[in-house]
N, C-alpha and C positions, 0 to 999 in steps of 0.2 A: 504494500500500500504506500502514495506517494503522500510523504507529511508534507504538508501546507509552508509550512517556516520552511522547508529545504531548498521547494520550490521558489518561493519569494527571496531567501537568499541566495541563490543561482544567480535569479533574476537580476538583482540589485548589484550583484558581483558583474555580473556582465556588463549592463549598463554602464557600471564604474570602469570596468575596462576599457568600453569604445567610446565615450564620452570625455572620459579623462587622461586620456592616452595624449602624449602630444606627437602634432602631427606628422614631422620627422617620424616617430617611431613608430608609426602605425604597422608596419609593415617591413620585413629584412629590405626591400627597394622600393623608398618611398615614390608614391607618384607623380609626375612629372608637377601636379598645383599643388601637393603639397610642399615639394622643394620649392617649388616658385615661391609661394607664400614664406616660408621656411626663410629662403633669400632673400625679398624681399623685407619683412620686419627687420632680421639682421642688419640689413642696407640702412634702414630707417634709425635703428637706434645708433648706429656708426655715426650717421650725419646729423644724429641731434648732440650726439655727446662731443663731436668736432666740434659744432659750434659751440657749447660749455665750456669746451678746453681754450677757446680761443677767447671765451669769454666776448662774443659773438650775443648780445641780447634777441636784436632783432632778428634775425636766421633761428635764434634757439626757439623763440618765442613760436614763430611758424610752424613749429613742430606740434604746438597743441591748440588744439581746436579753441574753442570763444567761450565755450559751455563747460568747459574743463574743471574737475572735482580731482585736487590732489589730497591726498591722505597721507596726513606724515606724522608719525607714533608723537611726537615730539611738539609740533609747531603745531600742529591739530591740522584741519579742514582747510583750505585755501580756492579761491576761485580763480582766471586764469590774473587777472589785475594784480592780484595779491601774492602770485606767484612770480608775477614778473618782478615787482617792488624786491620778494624775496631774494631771487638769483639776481637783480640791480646790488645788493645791498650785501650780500657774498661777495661778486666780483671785485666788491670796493676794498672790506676789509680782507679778504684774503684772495689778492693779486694774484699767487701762485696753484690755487687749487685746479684739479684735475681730476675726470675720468677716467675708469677704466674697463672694462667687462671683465668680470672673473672669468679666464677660458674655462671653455665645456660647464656652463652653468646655465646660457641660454636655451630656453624650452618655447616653443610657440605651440598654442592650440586657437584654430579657424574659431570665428564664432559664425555663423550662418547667417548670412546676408545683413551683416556687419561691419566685420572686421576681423581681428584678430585678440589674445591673449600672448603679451610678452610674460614670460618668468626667467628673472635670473636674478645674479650675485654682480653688484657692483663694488668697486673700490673707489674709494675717494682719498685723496693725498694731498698735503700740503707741509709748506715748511712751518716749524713752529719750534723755537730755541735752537735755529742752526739746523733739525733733524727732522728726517721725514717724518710726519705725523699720517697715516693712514689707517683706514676701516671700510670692511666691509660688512653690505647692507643687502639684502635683500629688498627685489622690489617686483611690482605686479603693472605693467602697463598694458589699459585696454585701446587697442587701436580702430580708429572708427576710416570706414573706406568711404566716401565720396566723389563717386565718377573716379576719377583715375587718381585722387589725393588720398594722402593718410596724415590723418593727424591723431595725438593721441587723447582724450577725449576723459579715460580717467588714469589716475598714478595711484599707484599706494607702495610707501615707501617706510618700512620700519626696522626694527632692531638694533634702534640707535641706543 
């Protein structure tokens, strides 16, 4: 006889498996849209954190949408205005700070007729007494697609 709980936990195990799998790994040879996809975010978070590192406002700025909800364990809730004041007001006091992606930490999962889910490990570095001062953070970027644009639309960024 099939018990009910096995069945529903099957169930709920599978779902968690194809819904939360990210899309590189779906597969030993992912398909050619999810490398696309896969590539493309990659591409996307390269060219917002070049512009961070060059401390570049208005290029970085372009990277997130207008409706933009960042989440930061620390600073709290921020809207895209209040974010930008944020990274103005970093660039000023700390001239040398930098990005970096932790390699092999980026994870992308589609979201359907959307966008996208970034997950990964960044480092942030600056001097502080003469010596690198760095940490890494964990963060969640959702990327919204519009016609052929991406912007990132929400952040969530903790373990500071």
């Amino acid at each position: 006889m099939i018990n009910l709980r096995s069945v529903l936990s099957l169930l709920v195990g599978m779902f968690v498996a194809v819904v939360c799998t990210p899309v590189f790994a779906q597969t030993s040879s992912p398909s050619d849209d999810s490398k696309a996809l896969s590539d493309t975010i990659a591409q996307m978070d390269a060219k917002t954190f070049a512009a961070f590192n060059a401390h570049d406002l208005d290029q970085l700025m372009s990277m997130f949408a207008r409706e933009l909800e960042f989440y930061h364990d620390k600073a709290g809730l921020t809207n895209y205005d209040q974010t930008r004041e944020g990274f103005r007001t970093m660039f000023a006091s700390m001239p040398d700070i930098r990005r970096e992606l932790v390699p092999g930490s980026l994870k992308i999962y589609p979201i359907k007729d959307f966008g996208a889910i970034e997950v990964g490990t960044h480092r942030f570095c600056h001097q502080e007494k003469g010596k690198d001062d760095c940490g890494e953070f964990p963060c969640v970027m959702i990327w919204k697609k519009e016609r052929d644009t991406w912007t990132m639309s929400r952040v969530v960024s903790y373990g500071h």
